[in-house]
N, C-alpha and C positions, 0 to 999 in steps of 0.2 A: 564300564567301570574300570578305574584305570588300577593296576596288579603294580601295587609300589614293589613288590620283591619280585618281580618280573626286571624293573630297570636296575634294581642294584644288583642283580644276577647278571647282566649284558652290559654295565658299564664297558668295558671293556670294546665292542662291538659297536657301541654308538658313541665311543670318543673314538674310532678309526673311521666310522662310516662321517662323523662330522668334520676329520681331515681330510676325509678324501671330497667331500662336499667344499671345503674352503678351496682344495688344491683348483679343482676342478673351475670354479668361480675364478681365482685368481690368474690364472691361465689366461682365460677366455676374454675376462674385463682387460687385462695385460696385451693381450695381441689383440683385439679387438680394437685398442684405445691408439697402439703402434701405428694399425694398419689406418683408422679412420683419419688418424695426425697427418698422415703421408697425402690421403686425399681429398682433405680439407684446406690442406696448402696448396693443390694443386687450383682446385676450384676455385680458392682465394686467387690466386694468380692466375687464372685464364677461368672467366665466366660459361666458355663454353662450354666444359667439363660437368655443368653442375646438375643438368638433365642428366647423360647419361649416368653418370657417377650414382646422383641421390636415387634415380630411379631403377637403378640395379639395386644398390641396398633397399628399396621400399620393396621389391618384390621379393628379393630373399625375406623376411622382415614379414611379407604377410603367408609365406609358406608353414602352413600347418607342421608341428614339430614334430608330430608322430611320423607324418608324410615323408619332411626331412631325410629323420634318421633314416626310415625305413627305404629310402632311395640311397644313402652315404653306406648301405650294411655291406651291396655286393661288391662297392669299391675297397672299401676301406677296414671290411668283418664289421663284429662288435668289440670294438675297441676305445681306447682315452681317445684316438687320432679322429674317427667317426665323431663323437660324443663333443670334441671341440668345435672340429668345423661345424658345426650346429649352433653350437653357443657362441662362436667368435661371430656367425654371420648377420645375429637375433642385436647385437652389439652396435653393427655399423652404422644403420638409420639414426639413433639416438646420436649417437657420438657426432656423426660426422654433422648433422643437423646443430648440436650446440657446438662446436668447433667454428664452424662459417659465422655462427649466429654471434658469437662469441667477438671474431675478428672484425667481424660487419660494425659491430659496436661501440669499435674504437674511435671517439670525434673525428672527423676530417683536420678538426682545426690543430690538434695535438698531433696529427702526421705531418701537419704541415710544421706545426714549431720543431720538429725533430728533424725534417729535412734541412730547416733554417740552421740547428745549430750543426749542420753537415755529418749527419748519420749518413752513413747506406744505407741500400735496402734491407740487406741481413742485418744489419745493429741494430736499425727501424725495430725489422719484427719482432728481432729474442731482447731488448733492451726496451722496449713499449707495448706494441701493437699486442706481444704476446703476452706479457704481466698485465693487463689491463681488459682482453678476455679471460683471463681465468676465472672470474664466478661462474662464467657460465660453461667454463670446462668442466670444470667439478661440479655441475650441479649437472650435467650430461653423464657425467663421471657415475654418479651420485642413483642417476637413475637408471643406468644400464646394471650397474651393480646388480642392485636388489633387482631387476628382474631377470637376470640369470640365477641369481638364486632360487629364485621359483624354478626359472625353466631347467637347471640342473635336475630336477629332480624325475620330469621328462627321461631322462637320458637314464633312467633305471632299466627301459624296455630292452636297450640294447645292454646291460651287464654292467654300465656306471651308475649313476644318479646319486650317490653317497648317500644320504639320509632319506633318497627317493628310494633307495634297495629297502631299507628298512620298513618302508609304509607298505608297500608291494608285498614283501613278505607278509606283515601285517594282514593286510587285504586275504592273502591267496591262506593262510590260517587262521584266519577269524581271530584276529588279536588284536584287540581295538586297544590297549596298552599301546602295542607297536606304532600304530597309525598316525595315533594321539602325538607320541612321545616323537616317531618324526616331523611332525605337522607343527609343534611349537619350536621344537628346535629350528627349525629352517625359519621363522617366521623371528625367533628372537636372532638367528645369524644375518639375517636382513635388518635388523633395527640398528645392531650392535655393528655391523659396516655401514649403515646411510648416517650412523654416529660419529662414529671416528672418520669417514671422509667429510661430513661438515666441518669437525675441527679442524681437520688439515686444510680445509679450506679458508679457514678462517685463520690457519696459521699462515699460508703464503700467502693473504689478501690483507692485510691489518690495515689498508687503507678503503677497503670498503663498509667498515665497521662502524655502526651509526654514533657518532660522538657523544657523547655526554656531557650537559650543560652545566 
């Protein structure tokens, strides 16, 4: 049963525990999308890169999160520093997978008319190649998001998790208020970012938008 004067008693505690849950996501999606850019051009530009590359990221990617952390603790304590490199690594596969997928997609014949009207290689990419993947960066973008939002909350074990401290607590005193109250919040902070990155998506693409007759 959920104790409505339980949450307007803790306002306070789950508007910090849900910025420190934003902070944490934002980070992670942030250097994660940096680092996957760096090796998604790389693989773009030399094929042979794209085994080891993608199959480093699948296996960080299928390493159990609790396992993770619990290997990052004696490096790095329980710390933000631990708690990223977790979430930045859970990032790569997604990302770097619609980044390539993204570039791959650009017509042959539209590279070639850009060579025609004597672009370089750099003007090529950031003046075409790269406006012309983007749906499917932001929808890479889109999905790495919301599933560190989930797995942030993971990262409660080690003394982050922001709205995963809250359910933990929850859990460890039987306060199914608390559980409840972080369990939708992290679930509407996931609809409320796979929303606004649509839009943005739909704002840097205005030409992939289906016309109206």
């Amino acid at each position: 049963m959920i104790r409505w004067e339980w949450i307007a008693s803790n306002v306070d505690q789950l508007v910090e525990a849900t910025v420190d849950h934003v902070v944490l996501t934002a980070v992670a999606v942030v250097v994660g999308f940096v680092l996957s850019f760096g090796l998604s051009v790389l693989i773009y530009r030399n094929r042979r890169l794209a085994g080891p590359i993608t199959g480093s990221a699948g296996v960080l990617y299928t390493i159990p999160s609790l396992a993770l952390f619990a290997f990052l603790v004696p490096f790095t304590g329980l710390s933000f520093l631990s708690a990223e490199i977790g979430l930045v690594s859970y990032t790569l596969l997604i990302l770097v997978h619609n980044i390539v997928a993204g570039l791959d997609g650009v017509p042959a014949d539209v590279r070639e008319a850009a060579d025609g009207m004597g672009y370089g290689r750099a003007r090529r990419f950031l003046s075409v190649e790269l406006p012309l993947a983007l749906p499917l960066i932001v929808a890479g973008l889109r999905v790495a998001t919301v599933t560190t939002i989930g797995l942030v909350m993971v990262a409660a074990v080690i003394g982050q998790g922001g709205l995963g401290q809250v359910m933990v607590r929850g859990f460890n005193f039987r306060n199914d208020t608390a559980v409840y109250t972080g369990a939708v919040l992290i679930v509407a902070l996931a609809i409320v970012a796979d929303l606004v990155l649509a839009g943005v998506g739909r704002l840097v693409t205005p030409w992939s938008r289906p016309r109206s007759r």
